[in-house]
MIGUBA-925894 format. One line per 4 residues: number of its first residue (from 1); their letters; for each residue x, y, z of C-alpha. Coordinates in steps of 0.05 Angstrom, whole numbers. Last residue first. Layout:
NUM> A> X,Y,Z | ...
***
This chain:
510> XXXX> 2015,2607,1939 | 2078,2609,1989 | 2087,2700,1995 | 2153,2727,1963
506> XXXX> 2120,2760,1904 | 2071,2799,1954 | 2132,2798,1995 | 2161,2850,1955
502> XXXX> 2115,2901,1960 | 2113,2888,2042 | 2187,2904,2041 | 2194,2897,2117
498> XXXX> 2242,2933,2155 | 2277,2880,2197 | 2317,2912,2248 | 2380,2905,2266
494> XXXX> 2392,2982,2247 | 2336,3000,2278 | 2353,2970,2345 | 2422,2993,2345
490> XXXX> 2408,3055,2343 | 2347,3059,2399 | 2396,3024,2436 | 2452,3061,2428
486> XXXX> 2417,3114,2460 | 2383,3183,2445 | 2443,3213,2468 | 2477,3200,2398
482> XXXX> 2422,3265,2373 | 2455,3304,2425 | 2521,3291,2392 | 2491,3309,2321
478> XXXX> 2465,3368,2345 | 2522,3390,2376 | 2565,3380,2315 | 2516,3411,2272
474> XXXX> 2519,3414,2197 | 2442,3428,2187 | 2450,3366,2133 | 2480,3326,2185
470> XXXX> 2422,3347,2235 | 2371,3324,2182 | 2417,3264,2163 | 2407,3237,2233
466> XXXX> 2333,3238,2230 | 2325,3199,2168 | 2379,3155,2199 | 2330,3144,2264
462> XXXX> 2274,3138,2212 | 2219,3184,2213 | 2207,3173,2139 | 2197,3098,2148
458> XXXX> 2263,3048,2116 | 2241,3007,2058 | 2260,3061,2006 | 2325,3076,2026
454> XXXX> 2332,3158,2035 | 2375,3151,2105 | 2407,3089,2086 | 2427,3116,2017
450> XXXX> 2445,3193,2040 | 2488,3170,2096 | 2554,3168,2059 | 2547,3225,2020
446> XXXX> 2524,3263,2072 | 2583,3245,2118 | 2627,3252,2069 | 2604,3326,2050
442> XXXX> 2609,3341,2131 | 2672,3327,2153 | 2658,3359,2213 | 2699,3310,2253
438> XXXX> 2634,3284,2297 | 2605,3289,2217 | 2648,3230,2197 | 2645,3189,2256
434> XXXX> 2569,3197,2250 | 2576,3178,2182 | 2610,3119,2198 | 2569,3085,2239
430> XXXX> 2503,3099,2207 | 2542,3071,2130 | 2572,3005,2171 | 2504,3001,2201
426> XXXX> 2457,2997,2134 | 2503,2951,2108 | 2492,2949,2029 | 2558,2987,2028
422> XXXX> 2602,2926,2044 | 2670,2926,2015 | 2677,3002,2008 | 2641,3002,2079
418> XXXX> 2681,2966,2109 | 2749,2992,2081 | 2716,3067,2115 | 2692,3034,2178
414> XXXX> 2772,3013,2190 | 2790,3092,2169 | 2740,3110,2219 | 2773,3069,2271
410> XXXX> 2835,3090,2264 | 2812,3166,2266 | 2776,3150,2325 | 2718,3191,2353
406> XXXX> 2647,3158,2332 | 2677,3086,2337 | 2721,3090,2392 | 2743,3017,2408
402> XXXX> 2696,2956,2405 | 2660,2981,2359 | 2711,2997,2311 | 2744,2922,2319
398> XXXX> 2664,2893,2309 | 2660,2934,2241 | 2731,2911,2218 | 2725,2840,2236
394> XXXX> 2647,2837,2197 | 2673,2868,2144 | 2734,2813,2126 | 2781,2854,2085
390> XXXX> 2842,2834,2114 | 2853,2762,2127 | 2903,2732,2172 | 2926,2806,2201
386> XXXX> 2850,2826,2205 | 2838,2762,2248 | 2898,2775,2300 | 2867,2844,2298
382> XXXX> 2800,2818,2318 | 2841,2779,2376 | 2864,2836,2408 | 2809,2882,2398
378> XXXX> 2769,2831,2437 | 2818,2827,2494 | 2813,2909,2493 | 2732,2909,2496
374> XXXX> 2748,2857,2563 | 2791,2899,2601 | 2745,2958,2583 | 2683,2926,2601
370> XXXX> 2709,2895,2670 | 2656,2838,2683 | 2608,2846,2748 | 2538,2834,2696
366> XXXX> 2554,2817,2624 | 2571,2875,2582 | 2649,2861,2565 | 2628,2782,2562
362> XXXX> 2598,2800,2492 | 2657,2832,2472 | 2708,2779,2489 | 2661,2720,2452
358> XXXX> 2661,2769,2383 | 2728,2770,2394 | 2738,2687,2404 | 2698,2684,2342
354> XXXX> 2747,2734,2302 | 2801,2696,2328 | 2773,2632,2301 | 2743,2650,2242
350> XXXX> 2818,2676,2219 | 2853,2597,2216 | 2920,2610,2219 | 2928,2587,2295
346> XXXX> 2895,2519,2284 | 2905,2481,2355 | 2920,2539,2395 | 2862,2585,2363
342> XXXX> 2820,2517,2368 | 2837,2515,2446 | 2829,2585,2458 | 2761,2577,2414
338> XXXX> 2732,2522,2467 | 2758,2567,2526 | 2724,2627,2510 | 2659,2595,2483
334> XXXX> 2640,2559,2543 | 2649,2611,2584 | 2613,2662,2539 | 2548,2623,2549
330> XXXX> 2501,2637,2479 | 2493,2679,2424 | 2556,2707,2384 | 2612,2652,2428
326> XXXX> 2562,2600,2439 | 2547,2597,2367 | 2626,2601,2339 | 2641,2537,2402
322> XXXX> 2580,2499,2372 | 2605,2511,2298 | 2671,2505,2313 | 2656,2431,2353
318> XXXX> 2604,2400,2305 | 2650,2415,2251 | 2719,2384,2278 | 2678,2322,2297
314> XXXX> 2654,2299,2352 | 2578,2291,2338 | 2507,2270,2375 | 2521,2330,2428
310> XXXX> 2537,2387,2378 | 2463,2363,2353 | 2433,2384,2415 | 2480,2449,2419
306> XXXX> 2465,2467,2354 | 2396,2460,2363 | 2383,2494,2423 | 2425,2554,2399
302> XXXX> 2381,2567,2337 | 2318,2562,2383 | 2351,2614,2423 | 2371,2655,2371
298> XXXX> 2288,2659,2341 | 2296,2676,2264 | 2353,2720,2230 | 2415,2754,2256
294> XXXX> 2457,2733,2203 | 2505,2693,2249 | 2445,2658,2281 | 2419,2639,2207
290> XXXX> 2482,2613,2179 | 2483,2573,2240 | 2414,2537,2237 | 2433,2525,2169
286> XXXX> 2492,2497,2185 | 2471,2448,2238 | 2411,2426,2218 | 2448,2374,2181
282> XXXX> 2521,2390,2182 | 2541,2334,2232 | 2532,2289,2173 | 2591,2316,2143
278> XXXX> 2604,2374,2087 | 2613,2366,2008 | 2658,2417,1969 | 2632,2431,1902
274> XXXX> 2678,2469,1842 | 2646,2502,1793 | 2664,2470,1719 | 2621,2494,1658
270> XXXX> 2612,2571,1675 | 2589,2619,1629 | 2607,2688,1639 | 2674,2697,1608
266> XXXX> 2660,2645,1549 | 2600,2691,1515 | 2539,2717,1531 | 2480,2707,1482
262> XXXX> 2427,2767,1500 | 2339,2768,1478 | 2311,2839,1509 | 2242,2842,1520
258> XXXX> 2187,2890,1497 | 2120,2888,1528 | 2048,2869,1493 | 1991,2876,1544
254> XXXX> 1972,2932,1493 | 1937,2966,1556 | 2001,2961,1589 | 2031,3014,1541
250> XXXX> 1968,3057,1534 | 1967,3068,1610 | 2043,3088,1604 | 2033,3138,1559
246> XXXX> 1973,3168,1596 | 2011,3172,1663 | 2062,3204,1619 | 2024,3253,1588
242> XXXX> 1998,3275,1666 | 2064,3272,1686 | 2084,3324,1634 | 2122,3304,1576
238> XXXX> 2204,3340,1558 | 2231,3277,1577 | 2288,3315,1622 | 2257,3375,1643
234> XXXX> 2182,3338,1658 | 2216,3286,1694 | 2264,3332,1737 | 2204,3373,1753
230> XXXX> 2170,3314,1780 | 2222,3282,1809 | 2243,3349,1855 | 2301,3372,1847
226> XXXX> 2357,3349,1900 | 2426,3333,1865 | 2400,3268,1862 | 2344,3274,1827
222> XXXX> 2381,3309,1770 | 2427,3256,1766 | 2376,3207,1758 | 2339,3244,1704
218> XXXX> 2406,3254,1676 | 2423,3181,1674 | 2354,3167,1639 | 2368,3203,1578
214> XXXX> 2395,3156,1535 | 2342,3104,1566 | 2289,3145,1548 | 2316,3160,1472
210> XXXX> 2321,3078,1467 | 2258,3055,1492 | 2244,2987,1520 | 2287,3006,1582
206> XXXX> 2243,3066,1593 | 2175,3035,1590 | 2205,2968,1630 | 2225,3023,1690
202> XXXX> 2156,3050,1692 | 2124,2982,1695 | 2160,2961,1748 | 2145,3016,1789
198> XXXX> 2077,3015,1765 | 2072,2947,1796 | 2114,2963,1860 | 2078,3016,1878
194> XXXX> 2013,2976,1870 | 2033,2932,1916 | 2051,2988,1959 | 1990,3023,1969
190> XXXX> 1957,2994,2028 | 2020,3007,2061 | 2026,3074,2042 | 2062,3111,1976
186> XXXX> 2091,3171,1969 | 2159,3155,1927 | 2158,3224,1899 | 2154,3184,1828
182> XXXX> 2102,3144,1846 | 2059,3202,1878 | 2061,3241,1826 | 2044,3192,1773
178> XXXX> 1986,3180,1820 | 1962,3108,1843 | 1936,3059,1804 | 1872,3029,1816
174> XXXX> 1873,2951,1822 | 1861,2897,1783 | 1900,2898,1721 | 1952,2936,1756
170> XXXX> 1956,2879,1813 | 1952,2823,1759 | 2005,2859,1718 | 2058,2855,1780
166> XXXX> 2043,2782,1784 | 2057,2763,1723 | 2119,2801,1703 | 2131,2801,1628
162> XXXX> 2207,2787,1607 | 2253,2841,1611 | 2314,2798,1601 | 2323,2742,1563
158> XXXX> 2391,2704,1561 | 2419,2655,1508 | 2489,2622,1536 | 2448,2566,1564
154> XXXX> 2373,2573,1566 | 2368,2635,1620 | 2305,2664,1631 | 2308,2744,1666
150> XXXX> 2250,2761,1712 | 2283,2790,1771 | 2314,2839,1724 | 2256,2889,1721
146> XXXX> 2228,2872,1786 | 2307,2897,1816 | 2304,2954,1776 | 2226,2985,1789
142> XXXX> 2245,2973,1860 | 2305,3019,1866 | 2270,3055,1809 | 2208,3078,1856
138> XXXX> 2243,3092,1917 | 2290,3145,1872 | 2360,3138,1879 | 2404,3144,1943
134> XXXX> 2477,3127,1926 | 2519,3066,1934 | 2520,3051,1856 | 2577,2986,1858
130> XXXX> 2547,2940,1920 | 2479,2981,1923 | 2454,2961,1861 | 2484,2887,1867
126> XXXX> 2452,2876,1925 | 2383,2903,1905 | 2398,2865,1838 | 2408,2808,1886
122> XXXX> 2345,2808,1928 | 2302,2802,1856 | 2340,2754,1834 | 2332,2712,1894
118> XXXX> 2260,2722,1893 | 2255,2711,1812 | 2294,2636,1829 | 2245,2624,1887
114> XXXX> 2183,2644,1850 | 2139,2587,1870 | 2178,2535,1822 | 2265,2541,1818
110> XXXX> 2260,2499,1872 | 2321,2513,1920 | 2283,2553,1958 | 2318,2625,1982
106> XXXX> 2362,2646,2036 | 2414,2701,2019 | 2455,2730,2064 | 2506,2787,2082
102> XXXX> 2546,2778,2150 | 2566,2796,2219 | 2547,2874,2208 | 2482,2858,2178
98> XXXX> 2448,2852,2098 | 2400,2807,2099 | 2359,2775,2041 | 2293,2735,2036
94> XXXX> 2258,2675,2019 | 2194,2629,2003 | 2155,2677,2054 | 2094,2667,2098
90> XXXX> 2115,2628,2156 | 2180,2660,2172 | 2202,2621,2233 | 2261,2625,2201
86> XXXX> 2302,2545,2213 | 2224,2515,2206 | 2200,2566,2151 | 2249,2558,2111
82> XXXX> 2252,2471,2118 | 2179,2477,2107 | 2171,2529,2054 | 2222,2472,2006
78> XXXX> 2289,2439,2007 | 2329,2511,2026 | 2377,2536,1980 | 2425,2578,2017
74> XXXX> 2470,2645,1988 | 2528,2672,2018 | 2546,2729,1983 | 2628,2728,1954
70> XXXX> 2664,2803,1970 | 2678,2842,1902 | 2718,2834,1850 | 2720,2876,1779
66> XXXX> 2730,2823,1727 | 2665,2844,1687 | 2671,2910,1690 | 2603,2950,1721
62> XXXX> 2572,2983,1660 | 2507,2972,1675 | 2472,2925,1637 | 2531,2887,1633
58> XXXX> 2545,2878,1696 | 2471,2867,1713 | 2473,2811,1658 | 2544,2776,1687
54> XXXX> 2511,2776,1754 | 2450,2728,1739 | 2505,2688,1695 | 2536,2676,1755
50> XXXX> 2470,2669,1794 | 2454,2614,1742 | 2522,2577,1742 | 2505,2574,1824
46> XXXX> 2441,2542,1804 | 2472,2499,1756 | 2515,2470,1807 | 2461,2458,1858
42> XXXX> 2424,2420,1811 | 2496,2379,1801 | 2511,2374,1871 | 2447,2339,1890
38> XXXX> 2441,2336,1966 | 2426,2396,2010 | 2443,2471,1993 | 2498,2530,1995
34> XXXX> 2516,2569,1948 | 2577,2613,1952 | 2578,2667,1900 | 2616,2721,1870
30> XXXX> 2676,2686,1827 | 2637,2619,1843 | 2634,2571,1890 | 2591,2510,1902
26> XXXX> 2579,2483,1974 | 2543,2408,1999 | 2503,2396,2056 | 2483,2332,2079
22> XXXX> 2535,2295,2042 | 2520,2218,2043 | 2577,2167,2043 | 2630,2228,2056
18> XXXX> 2674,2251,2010 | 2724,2297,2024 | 2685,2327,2091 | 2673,2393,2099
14> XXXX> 2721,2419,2160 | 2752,2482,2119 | 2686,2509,2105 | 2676,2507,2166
10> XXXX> 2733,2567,2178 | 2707,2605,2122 | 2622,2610,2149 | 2619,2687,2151
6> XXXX> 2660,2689,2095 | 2712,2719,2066 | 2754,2693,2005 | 2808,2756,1984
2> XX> 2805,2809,1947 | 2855,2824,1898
***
């Protein structure tokens, strides 16, 4: 069974029982945390939602309904203001990340302005890559997630397949681009709205026809075993592209679109989740957190306002939160000492080991410090943290790293338990497969590699584009040149935010 992780577990532990007037408050799920101000009943139904959210996908695909995977952190944010004050994201009503320290969701809590299809649509992406880790075509991994992102719940009734607005608009009103070209995934940036449209439209013309969908898993297959998506549409549907671009103009000229009307039953719908309400000291706080340890907005900004607000408060809260910030962004000697004190005071309490690692391997590169002394402190403590709680991915990556991460055998196993818990981590996968090929196991690496490196938001000179040409060549040497490149230039990528300029047509404040 796996256990609760999460990149916020130890404050979870310093919410308040009751207080007068919770600033934050938490609702958990079997595969959901959900975070968001005030009302505990609206944020309730919101977490029943994404339950239910998860229940169709499962369905839909195959994926058991009791099979457990690692909780996402998701936050409900009042409105654009509040997301684009903690984000500095001025032209988006939410978005996902998916880094070594954590997996996030940040969406508005309004279900108006798309924020309940934006979340849906970031989870579906989740969810493909949390059980079908492979590299499928650009144009389904988007033509999925728009597919589902529309879904109406009204109880136990679901609909799914419902009619997408905004993806009509842009076919109604724009030319379309070749079959060809959608299905090779050659698209630009002036043509990715449309992408997306006839994306979505392609996947709705399968799903609303039975033979299709029967033989849609060998199209897939096909695709993936390297022929090209053109041939493998023409062998598998038996229709040219050019009878299928024609077949699918005729189907949104009707303007009429099948959808799929679902009652789920007692195992998926959730009339008790529990809440946990935080202090006052949470206010900008948390959020402000949550986005430091996901590696999103401006750090220092994030770090100002902690440490303002850890000022106003002395409370158990205030002082893990400002002593986990310092300790991933900030002054390492304020961090060091504040979590050897909390380590002390609440030794089986993970966060705080894994904290005070994270706070060892920062100091390793400061200027005059002994790197190896201090990489083997933070090893240390990260495996005090994997003792308390195992499968926590962000422990395991940062204990690789902090050892030999290309080269060791321990080590690679550690990447391996990350990356079965967290796939959709671009860096876990780059990691690992470079470990993997360095030890010429070269099927695994190219297994493993094959979704970052073929993702469909990532350019097609991408470093892990790149790296799976010299993994495909099966060249050690190659491969180790390749690493000579930098770290830097790795890392960079990797923490990166590849926009999904498709999707943020959705995403965009109207």
């Amino acid at each position: 069974m796996i256990r609760k992780t999460a990149i916020l577990a130890a404050l979870c532990a310093f919410a308040a029982a009751s207080p007068a007037t919770a600033e934050w408050v938490r609702a958990e799920t079997d595969n959901f945390r959900v975070y968001s101000r005030g009302n505990d009943e609206i944020l309730a139904e919101r977490a029943a939602e994404l339950e239910r959210f998860d229940g169709l996908l499962r369905r839909f695909t195959g994926v058991p309904l009791d099979k457990q995977t690692p909780k996402l952190d998701v936050w409900l944010l009042n409105g654009v203001s509040e997301l684009r004050r903690v984000s500095d994201m001025n032209d988006a009503a939410g978005f996902y990340r998916a880094r070594p320290n954590g997996v996030c969701a940040f969406a508005l809590r309004s279900r108006r302005d798309y924020g309940a299809q934006i979340l849906f649509h970031e989870y579906a992406h989740h969810f493909m890559m949390q059980h079908f880790p492979v590299a499928y075509p650009k144009w389904f991994v988007e033509g999925f997630a728009e597919y589902f992102m529309t879904a109406e719940f009204d109880g136990p009734e679901i609909e799914v397949g419902r009619y997408s607005k905004s993806r009509a608009w842009v076919l109604g009103t724009t030319g379309w681009m070749a079959l060809e070209d959608v299905l090779r995934g050659n698209l630009t940036r002036k043509t990715t709205g449309v992408f997306y449209g006839q994306s979505w439209l392609l996947t709705h013309n399968i799903y609303s026809d039975i033979d299709r969908a029967r033989a849609f898993p060998r199209y897939l297959e096909s695709v993936a075993a390297g022929e090209d998506p053109v041939t493998a549409w023409e062998l598998v549907f038996g229709e040219s592209v050019e009878e299928a671009d024609k077949r699918l103009r005729e189907y949104f000229a009707t303007r009429r679109v099948k959808y799929r009307r679902m009652t789920f039953d007692d195992e998926v719908l959730l009339t008790d989740i529990p809440t946990t309400e935080y202090p006052n000291s949470s206010d900008d706080m948390l959020p402000r957190f949550a986005m430091l340890d996901c590696s999103s907005g401006d750090p220092e900004e994030h770090l100002r306002v902690i440490r303002d607000k850890a000022d106003d408060y002395d409370d158990r809260f205030a002082t893990a939160t400002h002593a986990y910030a310092e300790a991933i962004a900030g002054d390492t000697d304020v961090a060091i000492p504040a979590l050897q004190t909390l380590t002390q005071a609440e030794p089986d309490n993970p966060d705080h080991y894994y904290y005070l690692g994270r706070a060892y391997s920062r100091r390793a590169h400061e200027d005059g410090q002994d790197v190896a002394e201090y990489h083997r402190l933070a090893r240390i403590e990260y495996a005090r943290a994997y003792k308390l709680r195992p499968d926590h991915v962000p422990t395991l990556y940062y204990y690789a790293h902090d050892g030999e991460p290309y080269r060791g055998e321990n080590e690679r196993n550690m990447l391996a338990v990350a990356r079965q818990l967290r796939p959709q981590v671009r860096s876990v996968n780059t990691t690992l497969a470079i470990s993997l090929a360095l030890a010429e196991d070269w099927d695994n690496a190219e297994r493993v590699l094959a979704p970052v490196a073929f993702d469909p938001h990532l350019s097609e000179d991408s470093w892990a584009r790149k790296l799976m040409q010299r993994v495909e060549a099966r060249d050690v040497a190659a491969v180790e040149a390749f690493l000579e490149t930098g770290p830097a230039e790795h890392g960079a990528e990797e923490g990166s935010d590849e926009e999904e300029p498709g999707a943020r047509a959705v995403m965009k404040t109207r």
